[in-house]
DRENPA-962880 format. One record per atom (N, C-alpha, C): residue number from 1; residue in one letter; atom name; x, y, z. Coordinates in steps of 0.1 Angstrom, whole numbers. Last residue first. Example, Ala and Ser with C-alpha at 12.3 -4.5 7.8 and 13.67 -1.06 7.14 Angstrom:
BEGIN
<pt 2, "S", "N", <128, -22, 71>>
<pt 2, "S", "CA", <137, -11, 71>>
<pt 2, "S", "C", <129, 0, 79>>
<pt 1, "A", "N", <132, -57, 78>>
<pt 1, "A", "CA", <123, -45, 78>>
<pt 1, "A", "C", <132, -33, 78>>
***
This chain:
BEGIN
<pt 173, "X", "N", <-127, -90, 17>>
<pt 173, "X", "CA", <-123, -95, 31>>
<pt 173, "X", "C", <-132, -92, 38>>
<pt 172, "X", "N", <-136, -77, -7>>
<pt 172, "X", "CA", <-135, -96, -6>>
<pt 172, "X", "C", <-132, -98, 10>>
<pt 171, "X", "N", <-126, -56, -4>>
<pt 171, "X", "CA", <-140, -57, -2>>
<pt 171, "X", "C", <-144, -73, -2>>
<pt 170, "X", "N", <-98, -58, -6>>
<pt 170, "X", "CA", <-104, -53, 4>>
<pt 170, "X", "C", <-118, -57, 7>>
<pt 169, "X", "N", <-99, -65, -36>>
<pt 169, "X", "CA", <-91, -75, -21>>
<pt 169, "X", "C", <-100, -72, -12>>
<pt 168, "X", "N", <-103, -45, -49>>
<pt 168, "X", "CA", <-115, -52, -50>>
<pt 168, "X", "C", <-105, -62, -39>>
<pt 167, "X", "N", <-87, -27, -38>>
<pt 167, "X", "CA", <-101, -22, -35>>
<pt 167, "X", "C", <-109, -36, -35>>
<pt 166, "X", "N", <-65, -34, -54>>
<pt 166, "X", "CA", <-66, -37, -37>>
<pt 166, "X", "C", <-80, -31, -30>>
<pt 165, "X", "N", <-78, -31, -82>>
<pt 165, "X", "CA", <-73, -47, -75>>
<pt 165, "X", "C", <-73, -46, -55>>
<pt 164, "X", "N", <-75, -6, -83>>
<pt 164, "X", "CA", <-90, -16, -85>>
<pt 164, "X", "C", <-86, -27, -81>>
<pt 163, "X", "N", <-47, 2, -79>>
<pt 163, "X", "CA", <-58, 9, -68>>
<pt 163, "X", "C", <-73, -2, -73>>
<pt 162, "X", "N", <-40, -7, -102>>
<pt 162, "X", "CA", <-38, -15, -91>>
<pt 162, "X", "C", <-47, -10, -76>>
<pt 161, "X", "N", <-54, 3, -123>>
<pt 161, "X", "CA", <-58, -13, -120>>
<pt 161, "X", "C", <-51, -12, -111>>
<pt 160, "X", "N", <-45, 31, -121>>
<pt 160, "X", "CA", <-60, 28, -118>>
<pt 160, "X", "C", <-59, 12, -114>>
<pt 159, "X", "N", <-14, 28, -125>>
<pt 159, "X", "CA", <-23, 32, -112>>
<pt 159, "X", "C", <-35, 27, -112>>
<pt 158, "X", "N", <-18, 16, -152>>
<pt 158, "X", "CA", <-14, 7, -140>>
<pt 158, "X", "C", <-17, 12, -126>>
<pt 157, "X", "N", <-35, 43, -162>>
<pt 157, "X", "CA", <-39, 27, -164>>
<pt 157, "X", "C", <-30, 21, -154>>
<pt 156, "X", "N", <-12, 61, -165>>
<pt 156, "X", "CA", <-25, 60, -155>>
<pt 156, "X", "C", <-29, 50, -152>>
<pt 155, "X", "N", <12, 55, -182>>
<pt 155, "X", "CA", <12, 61, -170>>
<pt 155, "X", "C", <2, 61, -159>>
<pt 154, "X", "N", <0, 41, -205>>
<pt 154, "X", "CA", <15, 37, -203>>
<pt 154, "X", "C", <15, 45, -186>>
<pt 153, "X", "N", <-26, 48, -214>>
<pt 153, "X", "CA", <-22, 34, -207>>
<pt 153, "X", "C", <-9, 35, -198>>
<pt 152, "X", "N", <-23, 77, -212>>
<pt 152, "X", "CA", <-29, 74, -203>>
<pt 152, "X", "C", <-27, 55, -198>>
<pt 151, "X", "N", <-8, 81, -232>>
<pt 151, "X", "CA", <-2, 84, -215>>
<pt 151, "X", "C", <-8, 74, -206>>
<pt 150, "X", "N", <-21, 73, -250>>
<pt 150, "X", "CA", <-10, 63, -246>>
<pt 150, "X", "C", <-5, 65, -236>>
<pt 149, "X", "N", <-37, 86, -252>>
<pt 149, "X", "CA", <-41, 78, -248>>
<pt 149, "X", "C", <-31, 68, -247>>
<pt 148, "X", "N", <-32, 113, -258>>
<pt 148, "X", "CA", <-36, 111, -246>>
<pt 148, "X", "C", <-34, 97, -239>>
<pt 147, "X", "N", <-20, 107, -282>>
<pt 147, "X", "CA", <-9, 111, -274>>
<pt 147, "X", "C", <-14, 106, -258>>
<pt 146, "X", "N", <-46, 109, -297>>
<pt 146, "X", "CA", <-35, 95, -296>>
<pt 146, "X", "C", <-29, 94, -284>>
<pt 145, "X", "N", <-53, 129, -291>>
<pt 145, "X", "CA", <-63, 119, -290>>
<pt 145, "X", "C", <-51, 110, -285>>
<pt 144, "X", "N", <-38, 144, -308>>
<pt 144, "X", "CA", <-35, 146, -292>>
<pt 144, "X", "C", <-43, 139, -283>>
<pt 143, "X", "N", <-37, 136, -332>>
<pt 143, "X", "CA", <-28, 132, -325>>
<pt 143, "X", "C", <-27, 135, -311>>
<pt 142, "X", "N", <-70, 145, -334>>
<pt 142, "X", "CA", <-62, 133, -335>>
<pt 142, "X", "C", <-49, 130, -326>>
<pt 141, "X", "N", <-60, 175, -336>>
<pt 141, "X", "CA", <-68, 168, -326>>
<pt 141, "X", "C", <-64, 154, -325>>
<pt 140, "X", "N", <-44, 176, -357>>
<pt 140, "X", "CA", <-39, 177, -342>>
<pt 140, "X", "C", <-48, 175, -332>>
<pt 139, "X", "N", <-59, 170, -374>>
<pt 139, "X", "CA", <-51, 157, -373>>
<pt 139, "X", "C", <-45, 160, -360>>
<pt 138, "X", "N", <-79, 188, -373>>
<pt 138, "X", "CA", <-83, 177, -372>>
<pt 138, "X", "C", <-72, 167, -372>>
<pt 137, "X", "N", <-66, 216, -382>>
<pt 137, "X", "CA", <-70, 210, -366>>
<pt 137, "X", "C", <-73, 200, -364>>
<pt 136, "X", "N", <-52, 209, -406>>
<pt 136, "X", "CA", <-46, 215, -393>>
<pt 136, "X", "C", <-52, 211, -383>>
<pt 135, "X", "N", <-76, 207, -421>>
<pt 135, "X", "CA", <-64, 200, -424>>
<pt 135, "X", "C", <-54, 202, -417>>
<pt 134, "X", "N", <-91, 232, -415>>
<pt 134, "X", "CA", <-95, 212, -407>>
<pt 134, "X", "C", <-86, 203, -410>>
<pt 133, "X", "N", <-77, 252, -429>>
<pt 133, "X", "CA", <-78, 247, -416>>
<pt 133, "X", "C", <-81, 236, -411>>
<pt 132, "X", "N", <-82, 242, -454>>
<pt 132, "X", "CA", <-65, 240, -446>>
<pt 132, "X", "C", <-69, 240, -433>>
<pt 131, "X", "N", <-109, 240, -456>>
<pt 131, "X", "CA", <-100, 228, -457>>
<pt 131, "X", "C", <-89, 227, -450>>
<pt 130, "X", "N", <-113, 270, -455>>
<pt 130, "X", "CA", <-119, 259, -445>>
<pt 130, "X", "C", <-110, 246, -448>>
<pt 129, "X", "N", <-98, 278, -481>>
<pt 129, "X", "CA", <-91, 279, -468>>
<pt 129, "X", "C", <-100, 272, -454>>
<pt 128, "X", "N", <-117, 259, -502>>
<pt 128, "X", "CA", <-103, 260, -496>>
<pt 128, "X", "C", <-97, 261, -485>>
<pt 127, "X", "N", <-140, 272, -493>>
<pt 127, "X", "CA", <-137, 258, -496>>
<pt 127, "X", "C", <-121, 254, -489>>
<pt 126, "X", "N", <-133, 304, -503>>
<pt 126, "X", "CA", <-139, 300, -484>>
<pt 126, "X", "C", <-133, 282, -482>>
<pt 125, "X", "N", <-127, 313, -524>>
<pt 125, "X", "CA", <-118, 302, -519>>
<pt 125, "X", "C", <-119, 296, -506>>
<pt 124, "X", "N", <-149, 329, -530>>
<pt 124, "X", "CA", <-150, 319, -540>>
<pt 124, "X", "C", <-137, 308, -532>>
<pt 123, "X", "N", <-165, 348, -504>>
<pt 123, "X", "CA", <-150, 344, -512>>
<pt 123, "X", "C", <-147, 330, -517>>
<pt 122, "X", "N", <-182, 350, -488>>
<pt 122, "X", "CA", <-188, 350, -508>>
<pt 122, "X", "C", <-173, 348, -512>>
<pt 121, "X", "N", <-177, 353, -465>>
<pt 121, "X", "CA", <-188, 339, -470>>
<pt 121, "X", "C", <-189, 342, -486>>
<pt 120, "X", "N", <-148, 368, -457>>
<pt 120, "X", "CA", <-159, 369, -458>>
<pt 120, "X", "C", <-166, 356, -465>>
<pt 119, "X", "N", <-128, 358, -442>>
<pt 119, "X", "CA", <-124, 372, -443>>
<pt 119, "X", "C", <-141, 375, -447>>
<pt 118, "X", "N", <-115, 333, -425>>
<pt 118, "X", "CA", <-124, 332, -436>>
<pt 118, "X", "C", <-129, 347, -435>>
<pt 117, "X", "N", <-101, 336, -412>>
<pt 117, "X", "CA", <-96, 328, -418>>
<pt 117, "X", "C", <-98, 332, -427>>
<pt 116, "X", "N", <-115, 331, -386>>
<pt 116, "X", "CA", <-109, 343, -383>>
<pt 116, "X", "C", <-98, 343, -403>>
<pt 115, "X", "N", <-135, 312, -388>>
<pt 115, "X", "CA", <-144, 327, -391>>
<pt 115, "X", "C", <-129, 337, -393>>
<pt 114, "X", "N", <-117, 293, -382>>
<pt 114, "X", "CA", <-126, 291, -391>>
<pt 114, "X", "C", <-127, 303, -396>>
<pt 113, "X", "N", <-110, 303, -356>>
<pt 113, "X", "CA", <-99, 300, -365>>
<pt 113, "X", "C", <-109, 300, -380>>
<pt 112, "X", "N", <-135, 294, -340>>
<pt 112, "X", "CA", <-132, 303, -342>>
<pt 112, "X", "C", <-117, 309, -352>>
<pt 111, "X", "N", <-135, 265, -345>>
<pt 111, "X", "CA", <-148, 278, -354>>
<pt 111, "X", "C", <-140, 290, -353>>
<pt 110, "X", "N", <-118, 256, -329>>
<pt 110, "X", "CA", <-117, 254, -341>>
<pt 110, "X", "C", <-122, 266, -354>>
<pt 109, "X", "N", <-126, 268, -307>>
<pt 109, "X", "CA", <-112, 270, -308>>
<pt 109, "X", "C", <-112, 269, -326>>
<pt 108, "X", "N", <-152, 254, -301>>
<pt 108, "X", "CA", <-151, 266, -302>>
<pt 108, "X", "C", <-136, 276, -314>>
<pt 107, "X", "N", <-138, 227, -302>>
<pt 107, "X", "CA", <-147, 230, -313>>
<pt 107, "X", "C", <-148, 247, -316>>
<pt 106, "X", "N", <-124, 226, -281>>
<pt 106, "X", "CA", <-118, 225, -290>>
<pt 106, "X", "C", <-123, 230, -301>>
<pt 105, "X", "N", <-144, 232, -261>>
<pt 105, "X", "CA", <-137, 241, -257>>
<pt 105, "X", "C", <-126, 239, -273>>
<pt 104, "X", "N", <-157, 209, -266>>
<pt 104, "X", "CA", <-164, 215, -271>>
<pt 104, "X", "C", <-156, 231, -272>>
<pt 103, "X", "N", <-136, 189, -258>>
<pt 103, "X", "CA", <-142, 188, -266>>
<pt 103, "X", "C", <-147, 201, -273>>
<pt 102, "X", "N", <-139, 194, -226>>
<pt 102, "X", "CA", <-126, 200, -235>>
<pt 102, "X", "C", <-127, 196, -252>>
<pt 101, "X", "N", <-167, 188, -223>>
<pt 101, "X", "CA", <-163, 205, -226>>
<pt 101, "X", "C", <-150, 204, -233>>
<pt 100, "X", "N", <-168, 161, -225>>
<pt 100, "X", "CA", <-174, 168, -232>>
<pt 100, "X", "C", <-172, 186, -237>>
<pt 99, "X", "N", <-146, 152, -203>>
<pt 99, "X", "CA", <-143, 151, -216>>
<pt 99, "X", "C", <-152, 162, -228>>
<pt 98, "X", "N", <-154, 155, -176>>
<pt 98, "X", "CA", <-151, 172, -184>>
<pt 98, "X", "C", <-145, 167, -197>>
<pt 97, "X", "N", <-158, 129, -166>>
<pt 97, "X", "CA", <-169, 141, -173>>
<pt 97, "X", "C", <-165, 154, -180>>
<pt 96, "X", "N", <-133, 106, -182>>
<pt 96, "X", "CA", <-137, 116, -176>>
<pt 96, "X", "C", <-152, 124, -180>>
<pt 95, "X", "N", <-122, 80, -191>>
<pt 95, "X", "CA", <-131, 88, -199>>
<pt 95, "X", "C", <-137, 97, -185>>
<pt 94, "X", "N", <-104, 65, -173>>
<pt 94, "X", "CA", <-99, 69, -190>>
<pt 94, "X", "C", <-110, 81, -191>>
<pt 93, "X", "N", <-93, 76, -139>>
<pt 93, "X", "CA", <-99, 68, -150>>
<pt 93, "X", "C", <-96, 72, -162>>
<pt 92, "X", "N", <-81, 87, -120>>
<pt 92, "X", "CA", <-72, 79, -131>>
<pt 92, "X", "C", <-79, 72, -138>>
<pt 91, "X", "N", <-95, 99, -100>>
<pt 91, "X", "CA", <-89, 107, -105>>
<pt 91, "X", "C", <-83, 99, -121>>
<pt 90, "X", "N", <-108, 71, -94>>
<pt 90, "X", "CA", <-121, 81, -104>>
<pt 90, "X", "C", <-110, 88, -113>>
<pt 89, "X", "N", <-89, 60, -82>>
<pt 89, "X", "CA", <-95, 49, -95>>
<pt 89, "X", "C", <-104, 60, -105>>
<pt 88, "X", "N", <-90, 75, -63>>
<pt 88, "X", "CA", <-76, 72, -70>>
<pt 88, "X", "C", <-77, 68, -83>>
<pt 87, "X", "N", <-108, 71, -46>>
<pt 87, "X", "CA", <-111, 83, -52>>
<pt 87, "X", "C", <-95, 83, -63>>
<pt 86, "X", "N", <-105, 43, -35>>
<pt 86, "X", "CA", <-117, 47, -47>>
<pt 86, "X", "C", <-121, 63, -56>>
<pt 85, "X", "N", <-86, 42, -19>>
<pt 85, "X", "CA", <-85, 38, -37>>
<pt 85, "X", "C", <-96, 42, -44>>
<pt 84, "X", "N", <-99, 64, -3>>
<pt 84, "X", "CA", <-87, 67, -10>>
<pt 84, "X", "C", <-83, 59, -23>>
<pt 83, "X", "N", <-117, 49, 6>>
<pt 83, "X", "CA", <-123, 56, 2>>
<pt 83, "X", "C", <-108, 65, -8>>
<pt 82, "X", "N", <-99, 26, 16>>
<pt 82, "X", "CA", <-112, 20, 3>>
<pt 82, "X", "C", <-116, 41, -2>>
<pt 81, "X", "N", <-87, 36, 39>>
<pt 81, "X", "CA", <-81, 28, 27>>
<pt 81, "X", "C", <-91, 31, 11>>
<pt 80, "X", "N", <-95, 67, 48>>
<pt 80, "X", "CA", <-95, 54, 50>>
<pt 80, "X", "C", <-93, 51, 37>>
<pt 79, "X", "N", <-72, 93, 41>>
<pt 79, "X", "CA", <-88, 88, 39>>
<pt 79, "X", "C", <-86, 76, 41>>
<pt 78, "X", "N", <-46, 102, 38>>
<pt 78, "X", "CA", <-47, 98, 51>>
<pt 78, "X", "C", <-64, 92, 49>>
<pt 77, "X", "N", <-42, 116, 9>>
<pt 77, "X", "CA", <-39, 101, 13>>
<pt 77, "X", "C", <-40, 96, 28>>
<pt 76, "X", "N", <-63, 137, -7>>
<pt 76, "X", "CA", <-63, 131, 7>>
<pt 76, "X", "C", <-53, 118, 11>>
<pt 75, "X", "N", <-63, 160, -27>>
<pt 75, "X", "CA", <-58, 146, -24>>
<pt 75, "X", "C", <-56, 145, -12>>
<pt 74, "X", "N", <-59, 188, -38>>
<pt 74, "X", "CA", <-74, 184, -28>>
<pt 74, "X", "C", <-71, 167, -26>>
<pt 73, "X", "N", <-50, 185, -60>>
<pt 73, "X", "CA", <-41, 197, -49>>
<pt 73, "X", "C", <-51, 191, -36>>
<pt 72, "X", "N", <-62, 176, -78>>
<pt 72, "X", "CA", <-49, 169, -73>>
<pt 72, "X", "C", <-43, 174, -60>>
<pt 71, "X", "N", <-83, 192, -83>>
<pt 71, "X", "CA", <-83, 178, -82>>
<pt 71, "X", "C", <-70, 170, -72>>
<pt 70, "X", "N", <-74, 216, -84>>
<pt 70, "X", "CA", <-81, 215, -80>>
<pt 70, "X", "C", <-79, 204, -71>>
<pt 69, "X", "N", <-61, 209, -113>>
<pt 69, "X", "CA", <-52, 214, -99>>
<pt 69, "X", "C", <-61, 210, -87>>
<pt 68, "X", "N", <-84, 206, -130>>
<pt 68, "X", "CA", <-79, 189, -128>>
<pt 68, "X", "C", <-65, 198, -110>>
<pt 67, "X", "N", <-96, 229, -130>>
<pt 67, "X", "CA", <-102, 219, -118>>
<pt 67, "X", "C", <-96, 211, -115>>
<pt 66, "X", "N", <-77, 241, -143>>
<pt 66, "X", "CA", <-81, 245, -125>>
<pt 66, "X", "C", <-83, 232, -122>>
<pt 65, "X", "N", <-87, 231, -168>>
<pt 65, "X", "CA", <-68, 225, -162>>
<pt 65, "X", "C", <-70, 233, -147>>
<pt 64, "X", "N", <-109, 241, -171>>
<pt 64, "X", "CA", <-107, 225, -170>>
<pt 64, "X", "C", <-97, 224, -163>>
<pt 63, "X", "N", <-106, 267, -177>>
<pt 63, "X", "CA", <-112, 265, -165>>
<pt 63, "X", "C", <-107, 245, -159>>
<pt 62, "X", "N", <-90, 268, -198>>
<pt 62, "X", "CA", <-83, 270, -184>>
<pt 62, "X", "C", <-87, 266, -173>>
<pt 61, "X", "N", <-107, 254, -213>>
<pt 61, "X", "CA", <-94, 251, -210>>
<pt 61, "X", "C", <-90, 255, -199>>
<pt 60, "X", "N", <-123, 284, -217>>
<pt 60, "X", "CA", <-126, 266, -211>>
<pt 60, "X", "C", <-118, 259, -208>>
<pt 59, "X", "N", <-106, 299, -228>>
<pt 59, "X", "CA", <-108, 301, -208>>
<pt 59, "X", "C", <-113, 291, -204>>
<pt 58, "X", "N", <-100, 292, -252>>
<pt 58, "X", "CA", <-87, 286, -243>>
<pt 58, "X", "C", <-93, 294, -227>>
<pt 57, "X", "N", <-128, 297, -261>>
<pt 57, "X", "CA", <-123, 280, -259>>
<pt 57, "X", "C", <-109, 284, -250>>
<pt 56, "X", "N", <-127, 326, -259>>
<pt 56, "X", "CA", <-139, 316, -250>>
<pt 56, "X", "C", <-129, 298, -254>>
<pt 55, "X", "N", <-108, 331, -279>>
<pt 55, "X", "CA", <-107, 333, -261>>
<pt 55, "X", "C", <-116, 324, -255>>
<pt 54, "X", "N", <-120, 316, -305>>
<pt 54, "X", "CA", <-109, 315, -299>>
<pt 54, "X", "C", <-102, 316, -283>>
<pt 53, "X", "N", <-145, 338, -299>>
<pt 53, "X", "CA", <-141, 321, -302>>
<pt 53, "X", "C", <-132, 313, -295>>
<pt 52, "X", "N", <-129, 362, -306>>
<pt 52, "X", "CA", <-140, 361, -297>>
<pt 52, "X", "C", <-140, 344, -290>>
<pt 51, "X", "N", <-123, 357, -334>>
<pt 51, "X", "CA", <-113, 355, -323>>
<pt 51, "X", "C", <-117, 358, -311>>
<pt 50, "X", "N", <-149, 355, -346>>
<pt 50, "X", "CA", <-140, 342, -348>>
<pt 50, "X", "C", <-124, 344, -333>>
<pt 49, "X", "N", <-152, 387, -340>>
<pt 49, "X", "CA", <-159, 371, -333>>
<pt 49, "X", "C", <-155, 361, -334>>
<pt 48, "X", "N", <-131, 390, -360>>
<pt 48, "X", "CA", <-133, 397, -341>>
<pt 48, "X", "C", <-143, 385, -338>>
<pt 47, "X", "N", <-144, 387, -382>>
<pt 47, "X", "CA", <-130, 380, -380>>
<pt 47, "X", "C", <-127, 383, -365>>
<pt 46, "X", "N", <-164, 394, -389>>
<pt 46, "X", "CA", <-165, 380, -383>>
<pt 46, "X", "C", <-153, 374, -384>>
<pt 45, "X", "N", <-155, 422, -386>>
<pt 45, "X", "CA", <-166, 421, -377>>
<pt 45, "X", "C", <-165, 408, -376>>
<pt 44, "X", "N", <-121, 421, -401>>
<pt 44, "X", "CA", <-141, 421, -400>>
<pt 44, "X", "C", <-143, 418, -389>>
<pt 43, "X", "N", <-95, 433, -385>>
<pt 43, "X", "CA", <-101, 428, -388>>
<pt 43, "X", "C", <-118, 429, -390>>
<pt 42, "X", "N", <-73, 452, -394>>
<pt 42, "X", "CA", <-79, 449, -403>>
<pt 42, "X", "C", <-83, 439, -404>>
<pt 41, "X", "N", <-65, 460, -371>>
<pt 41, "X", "CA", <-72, 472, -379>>
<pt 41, "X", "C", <-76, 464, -390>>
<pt 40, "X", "N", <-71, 444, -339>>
<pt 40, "X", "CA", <-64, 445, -348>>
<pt 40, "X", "C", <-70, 455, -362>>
<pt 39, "X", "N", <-84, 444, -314>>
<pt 39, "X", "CA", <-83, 457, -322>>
<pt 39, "X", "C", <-71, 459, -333>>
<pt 38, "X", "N", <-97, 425, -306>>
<pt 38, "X", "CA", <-107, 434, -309>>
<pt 38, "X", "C", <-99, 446, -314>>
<pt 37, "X", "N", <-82, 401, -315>>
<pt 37, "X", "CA", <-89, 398, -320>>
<pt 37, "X", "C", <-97, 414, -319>>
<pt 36, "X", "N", <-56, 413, -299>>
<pt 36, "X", "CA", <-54, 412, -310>>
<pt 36, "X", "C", <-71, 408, -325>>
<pt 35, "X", "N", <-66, 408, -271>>
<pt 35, "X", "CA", <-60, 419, -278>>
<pt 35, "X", "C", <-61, 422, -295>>
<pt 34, "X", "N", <-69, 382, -271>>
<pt 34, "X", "CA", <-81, 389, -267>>
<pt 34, "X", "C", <-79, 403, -277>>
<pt 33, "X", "N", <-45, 372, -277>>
<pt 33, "X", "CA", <-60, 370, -286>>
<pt 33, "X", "C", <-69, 379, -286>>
<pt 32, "X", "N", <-37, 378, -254>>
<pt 32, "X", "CA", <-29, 382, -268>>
<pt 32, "X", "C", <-41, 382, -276>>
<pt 31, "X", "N", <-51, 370, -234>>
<pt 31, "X", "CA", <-49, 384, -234>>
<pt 31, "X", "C", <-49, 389, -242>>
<pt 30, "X", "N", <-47, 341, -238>>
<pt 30, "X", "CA", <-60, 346, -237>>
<pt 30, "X", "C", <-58, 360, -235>>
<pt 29, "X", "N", <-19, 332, -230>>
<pt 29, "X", "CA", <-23, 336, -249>>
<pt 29, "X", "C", <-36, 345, -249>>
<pt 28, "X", "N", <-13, 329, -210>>
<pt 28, "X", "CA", <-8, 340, -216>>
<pt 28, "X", "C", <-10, 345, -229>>
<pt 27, "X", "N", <-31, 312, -203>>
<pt 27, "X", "CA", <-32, 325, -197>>
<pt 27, "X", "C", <-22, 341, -202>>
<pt 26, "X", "N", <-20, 288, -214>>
<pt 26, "X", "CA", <-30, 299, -221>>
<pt 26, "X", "C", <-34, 312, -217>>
<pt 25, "X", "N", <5, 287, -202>>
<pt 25, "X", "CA", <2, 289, -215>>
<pt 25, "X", "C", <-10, 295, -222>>
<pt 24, "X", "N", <-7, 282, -177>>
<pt 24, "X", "CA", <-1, 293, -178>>
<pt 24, "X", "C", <2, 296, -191>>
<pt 23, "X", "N", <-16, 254, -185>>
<pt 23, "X", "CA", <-27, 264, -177>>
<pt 23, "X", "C", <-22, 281, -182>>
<pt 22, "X", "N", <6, 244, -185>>
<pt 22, "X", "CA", <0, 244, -198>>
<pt 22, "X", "C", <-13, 254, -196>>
<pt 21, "X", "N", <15, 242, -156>>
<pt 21, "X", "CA", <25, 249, -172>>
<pt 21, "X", "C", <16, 251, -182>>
<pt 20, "X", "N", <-1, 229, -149>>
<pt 20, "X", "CA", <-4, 242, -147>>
<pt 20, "X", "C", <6, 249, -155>>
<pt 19, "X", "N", <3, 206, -161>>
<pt 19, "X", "CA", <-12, 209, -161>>
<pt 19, "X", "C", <-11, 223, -158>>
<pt 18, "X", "N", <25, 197, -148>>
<pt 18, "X", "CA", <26, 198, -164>>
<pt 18, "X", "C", <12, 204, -166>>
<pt 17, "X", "N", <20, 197, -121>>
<pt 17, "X", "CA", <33, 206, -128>>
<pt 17, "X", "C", <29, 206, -140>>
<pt 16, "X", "N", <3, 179, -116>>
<pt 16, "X", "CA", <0, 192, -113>>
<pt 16, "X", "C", <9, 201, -120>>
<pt 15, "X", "N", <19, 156, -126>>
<pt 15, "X", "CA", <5, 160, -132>>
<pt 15, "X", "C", <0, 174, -131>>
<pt 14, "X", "N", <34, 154, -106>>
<pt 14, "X", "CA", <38, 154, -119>>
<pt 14, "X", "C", <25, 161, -127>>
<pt 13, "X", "N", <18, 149, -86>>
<pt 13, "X", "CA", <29, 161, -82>>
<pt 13, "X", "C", <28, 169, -98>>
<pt 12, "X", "N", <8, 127, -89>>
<pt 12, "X", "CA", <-1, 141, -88>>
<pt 12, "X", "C", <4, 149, -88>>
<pt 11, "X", "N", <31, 106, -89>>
<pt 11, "X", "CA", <23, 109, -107>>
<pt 11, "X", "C", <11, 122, -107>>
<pt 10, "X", "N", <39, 107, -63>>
<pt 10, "X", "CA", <48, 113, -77>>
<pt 10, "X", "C", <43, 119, -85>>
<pt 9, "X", "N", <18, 99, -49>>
<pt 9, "X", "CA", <24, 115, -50>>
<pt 9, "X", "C", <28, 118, -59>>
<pt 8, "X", "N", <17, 73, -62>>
<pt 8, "X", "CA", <6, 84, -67>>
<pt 8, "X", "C", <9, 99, -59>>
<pt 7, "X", "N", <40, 63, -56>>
<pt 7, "X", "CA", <37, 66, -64>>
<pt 7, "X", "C", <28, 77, -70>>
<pt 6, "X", "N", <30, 64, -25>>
<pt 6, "X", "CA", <43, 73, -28>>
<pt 6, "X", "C", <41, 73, -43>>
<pt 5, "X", "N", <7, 43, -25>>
<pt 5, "X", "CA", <9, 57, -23>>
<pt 5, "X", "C", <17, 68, -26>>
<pt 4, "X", "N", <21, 21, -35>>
<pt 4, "X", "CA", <14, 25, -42>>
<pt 4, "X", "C", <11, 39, -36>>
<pt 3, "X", "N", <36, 18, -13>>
<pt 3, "X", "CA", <44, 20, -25>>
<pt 3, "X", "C", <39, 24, -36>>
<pt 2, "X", "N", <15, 9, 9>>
<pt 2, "X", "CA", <29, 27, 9>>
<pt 2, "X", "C", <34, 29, -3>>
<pt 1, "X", "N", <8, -12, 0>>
<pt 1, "X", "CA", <0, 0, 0>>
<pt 1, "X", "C", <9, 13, 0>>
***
């Protein structure tokens, strides 16, 4: 049990470090954007709301990477056994509830690149430059799909089954 514990300081420590670096990345972009989407001089009206867009998806983001601090920073390992693997098994599952937003916080991000792109709806190359873009965002979505999910086996996944294994011991006894 100790060695499973010390572990999962490690991998919350770790987690909180790389989650708030990346926190701090957007905190530094959501200004720029912000800036840049309301008073650059030569943007349209649907080029300011496309970067309107843009802010709103990276403060979803932001909000998400609080909570996962939140999350980690709020860890109890003195909680009786069972209620400590069982909050170990939620933090390190694969499919989380805030999958939906960082999802939709992506979508935003996307549209808004979309509109900021696309200078006006009658430009015979709208086709086009919508392509490049989803020919940009959609494989980095993808790969960040992928990425996730190898962390997630190669790093999370042995925490979660072994916190499910001495949970499911425990409840056997």
């Amino acid at each position: 049990m100790n060695q499973l514990i010390q572990k999962l300081q490690k991998e919350d420590r770790r987690m909180t470090r790389l989650i708030r670096g990346v926190k701090i990345m957007y905190l530094i972009l959501i200004p720029i954007y912000t800036l840049l989407s309301l008073f650059a001089p030569d943007f349209t009206l649907v080029q300011r709301g496309g970067g309107i867009l843009v802010v709103l998806g990276f403060i979803a983001f932001t909000v998400l990477f609080q909570r996962r601090i939140n999350e980690f920073n709020s860890v109890d390992y003195a909680l009786p056994t069972t209620q400590m693997l069982f909050q170990t098994m939620k933090r390190y599952k694969f499919w989380k509830p805030e999958l939906p937003c960082a999802l939709l916080a992506a979508l935003l991000i996307d549209a808004g690149l979309c509109l900021i792109h696309v200078e006006n709806f009658t430009d015979p190359q709208i086709r086009a430059k919508l392509l490049d873009i989803q020919g940009t965002m959609l494989p980095a979505l993808l790969i960040g799909i992928v990425i996730g999910t190898a962390w997630w086996y190669l790093k999370h996944k042995p925490l979660h089954d072994q916190a499910q294994t001495m949970l499911n011991e425990l409840m056997q006894e």
